[in-house]
N, C-alpha and C positions, 0 to 999 in steps of 0.2 A: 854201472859202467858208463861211462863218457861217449859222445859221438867221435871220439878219435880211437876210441879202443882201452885207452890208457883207465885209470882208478879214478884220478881226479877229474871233479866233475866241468865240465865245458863252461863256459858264462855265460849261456842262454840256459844251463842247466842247474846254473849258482842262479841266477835269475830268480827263475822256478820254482825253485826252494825255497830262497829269500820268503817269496809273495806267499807259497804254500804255510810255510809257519809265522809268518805277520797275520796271515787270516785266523790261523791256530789260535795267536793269541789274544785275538780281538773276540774269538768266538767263548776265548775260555773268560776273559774278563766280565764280556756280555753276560755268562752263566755266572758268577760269580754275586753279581752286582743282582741280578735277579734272585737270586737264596739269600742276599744280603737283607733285598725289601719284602720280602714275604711274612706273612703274619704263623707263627707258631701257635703259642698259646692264646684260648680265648678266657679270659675273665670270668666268674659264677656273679649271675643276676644277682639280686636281694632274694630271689629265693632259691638259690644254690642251682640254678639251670646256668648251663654253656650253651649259647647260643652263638648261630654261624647266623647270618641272615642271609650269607651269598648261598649257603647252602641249602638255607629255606627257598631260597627263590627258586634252587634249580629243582629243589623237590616240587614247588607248585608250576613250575613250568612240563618237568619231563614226566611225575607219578602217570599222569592219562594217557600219554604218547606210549611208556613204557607200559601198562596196562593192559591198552589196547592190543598194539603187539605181539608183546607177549605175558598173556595175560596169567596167573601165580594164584597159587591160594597157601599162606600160610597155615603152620600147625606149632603147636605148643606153646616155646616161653615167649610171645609173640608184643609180647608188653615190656620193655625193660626202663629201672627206675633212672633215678640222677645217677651220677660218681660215676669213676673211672670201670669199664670193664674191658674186655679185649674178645672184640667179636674174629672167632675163628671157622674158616666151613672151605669147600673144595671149589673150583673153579670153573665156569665154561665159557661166558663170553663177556665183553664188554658194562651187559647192564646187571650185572652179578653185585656190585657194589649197592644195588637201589634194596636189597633184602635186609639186611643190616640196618637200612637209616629209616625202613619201614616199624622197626621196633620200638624206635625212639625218638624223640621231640629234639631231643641235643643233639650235636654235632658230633661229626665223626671224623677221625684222620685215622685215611685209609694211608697204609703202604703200596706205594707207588712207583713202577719202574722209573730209574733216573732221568731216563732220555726224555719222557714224557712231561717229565715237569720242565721243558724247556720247549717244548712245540708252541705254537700260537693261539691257539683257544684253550684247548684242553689244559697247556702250562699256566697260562694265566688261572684260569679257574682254578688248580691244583694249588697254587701257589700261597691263593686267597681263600681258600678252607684248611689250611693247615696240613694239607700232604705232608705225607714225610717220603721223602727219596729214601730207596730199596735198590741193592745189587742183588741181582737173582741168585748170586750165591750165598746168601747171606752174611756174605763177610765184613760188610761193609758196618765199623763201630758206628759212625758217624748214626746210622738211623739206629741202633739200639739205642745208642745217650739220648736220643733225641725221643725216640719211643716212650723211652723211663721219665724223661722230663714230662710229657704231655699225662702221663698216668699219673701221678707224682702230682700234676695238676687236678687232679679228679675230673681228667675229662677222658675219650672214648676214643680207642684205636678198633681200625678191621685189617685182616689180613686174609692171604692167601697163602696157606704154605706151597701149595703147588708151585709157584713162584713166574706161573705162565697160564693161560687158557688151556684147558686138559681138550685135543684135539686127536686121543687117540682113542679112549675106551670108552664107554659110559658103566660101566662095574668096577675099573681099577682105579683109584686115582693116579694122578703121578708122583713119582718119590718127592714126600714132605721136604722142606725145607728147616733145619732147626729154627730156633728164636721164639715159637711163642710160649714156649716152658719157662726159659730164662727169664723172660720177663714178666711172665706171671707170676713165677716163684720172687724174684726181686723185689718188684715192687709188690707184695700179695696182693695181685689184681683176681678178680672171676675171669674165667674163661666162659665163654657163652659159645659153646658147640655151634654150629647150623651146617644141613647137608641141604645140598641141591639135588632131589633125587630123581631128577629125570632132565634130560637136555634140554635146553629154553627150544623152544622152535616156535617158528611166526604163526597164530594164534593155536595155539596147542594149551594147555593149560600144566603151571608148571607146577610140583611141587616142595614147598621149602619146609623143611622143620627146623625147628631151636630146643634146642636142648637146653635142662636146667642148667645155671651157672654151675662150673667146677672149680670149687680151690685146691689147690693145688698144695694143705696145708700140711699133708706129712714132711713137706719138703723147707718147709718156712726152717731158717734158723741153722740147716744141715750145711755139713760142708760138703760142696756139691763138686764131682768130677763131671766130665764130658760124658763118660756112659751113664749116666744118673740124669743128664738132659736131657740122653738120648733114649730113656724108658721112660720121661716123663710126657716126651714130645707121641711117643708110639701109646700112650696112652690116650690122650689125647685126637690122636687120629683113628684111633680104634672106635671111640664113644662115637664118631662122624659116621662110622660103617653102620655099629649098632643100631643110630639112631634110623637108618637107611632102612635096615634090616624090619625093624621094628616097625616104622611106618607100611612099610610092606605088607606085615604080615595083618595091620590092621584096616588096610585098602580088601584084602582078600578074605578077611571073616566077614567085613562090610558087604562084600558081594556074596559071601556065600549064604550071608541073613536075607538077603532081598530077593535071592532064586527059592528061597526056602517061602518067604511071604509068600 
């Protein structure tokens, strides 16, 4: 509504607008021109490693800072080889992405909220490790072609299905998000499980497990409907429970052997 009353807008209020969507599209060009220079894929060494070096740097800058903080002790497949896998596990804060790149010497493209590859430090770093921008609903084609392309290269994506910092439970997760069946079953990538099983807190000691790779290969070759992604993803999130479950039960025979010593 107009300062006269009327529909049509006033000319301090066509003004307004004018400047409102000129800044719009200076902001959408700026985004545009930055995904334009950004680096995707990285090239395999002479001996078949992908290497980030921005990502090595921020590994040897943040590993002792993150550490100390919050300091983690891995369990299981804690080693992973060259080639393309697709590291999947539940969420809690911020340094949840440093568990995944603890496995491995190659580089990683983590899925990434969109907004954020466009902030001022964090966007640039995102930009130059090979982020891939993520709509929390997973709708978004743009990061699965881009997903497929990066696997496809034999190099290493992580995810979150959660699709956000799980800020409600510590036993439920939050409802998955589809995507990383599709794209495992696609490109027949490994799935490399890991659960977070207990919430990071500042010096608490955290614990991570990884689970053996799962292929996903009954499904190779099938012709797949939407409820067929949708049992292959609830697979998948179950083995993250399991694996929870199971660490558990072996923290608690551990204690019940050392009351018995």
């Amino acid at each position: 509504m107009s300062e006269n009353g009327e529909g049509e807008l006033s000319p301090r209020e066509l003004k307004k607008e004018q400047k409102r969507l000129k800044k719009e599209e200076k902001k959408r060009l700026k985004r545009e021109k930055q995904m334009k220079n950004r680096k995707l894929l990285f090239p395999a060494n002479k001996k078949g490693k992908h290497v980030m070096h921005l990502m090595n740097f921020l590994r040897f800058l943040f590993y002792p800072i993150h550490f100390l903080v919050y300091p983690y002790k891995l369990y299981g497949h804690k080693k992973v080889g060259f080639g393309a896998y697709i590291y999947m596990g539940n969420h809690y804060c911020l340094w949840d992405v440093f568990y995944p790149a603890r496995t491995t010497g190659e580089g990683i493209h983590y899925l990434m909220k969109d907004s954020l590859m466009h902030m001022p430090v964090v966007g640039y770093w995102a930009r130059h490790v090979g982020a891939i921008p993520a709509m929390r609903d997973g709708s978004d084609v743009r990061t699965l072609m881009e997903s497929m392309k990066v696997l496809k290269n034999g190099e290493k994506i992580s995810l979150f299905p959660e699709g956000t910092r799980n800020k409600v439970s510590d036993e439920e997760f939050l409802p998955f998000h589809g995507g990383a069946a599709l794209l495992a079953i696609k490109t027949k990538t490994p799935v490399i499980p890991f659960v977070i099983c207990n919430r990071p807190k500042v010096f608490h000691v955290t614990h991570v497990v990884f689970g053996e790779p799962i292929e996903l290969s009954e499904y190779y070759g099938k012709r797949m409907t939407a409820e067929d992604y949708a049992a292959a993803d609830e697979k998948l999130k179950n083995r993250l429970y399991e694996l929870r479950e199971e660490h558990r039960a072996y923290l608690a025979s551990k204690k019940k052997k050392k009351k018995e010593a």
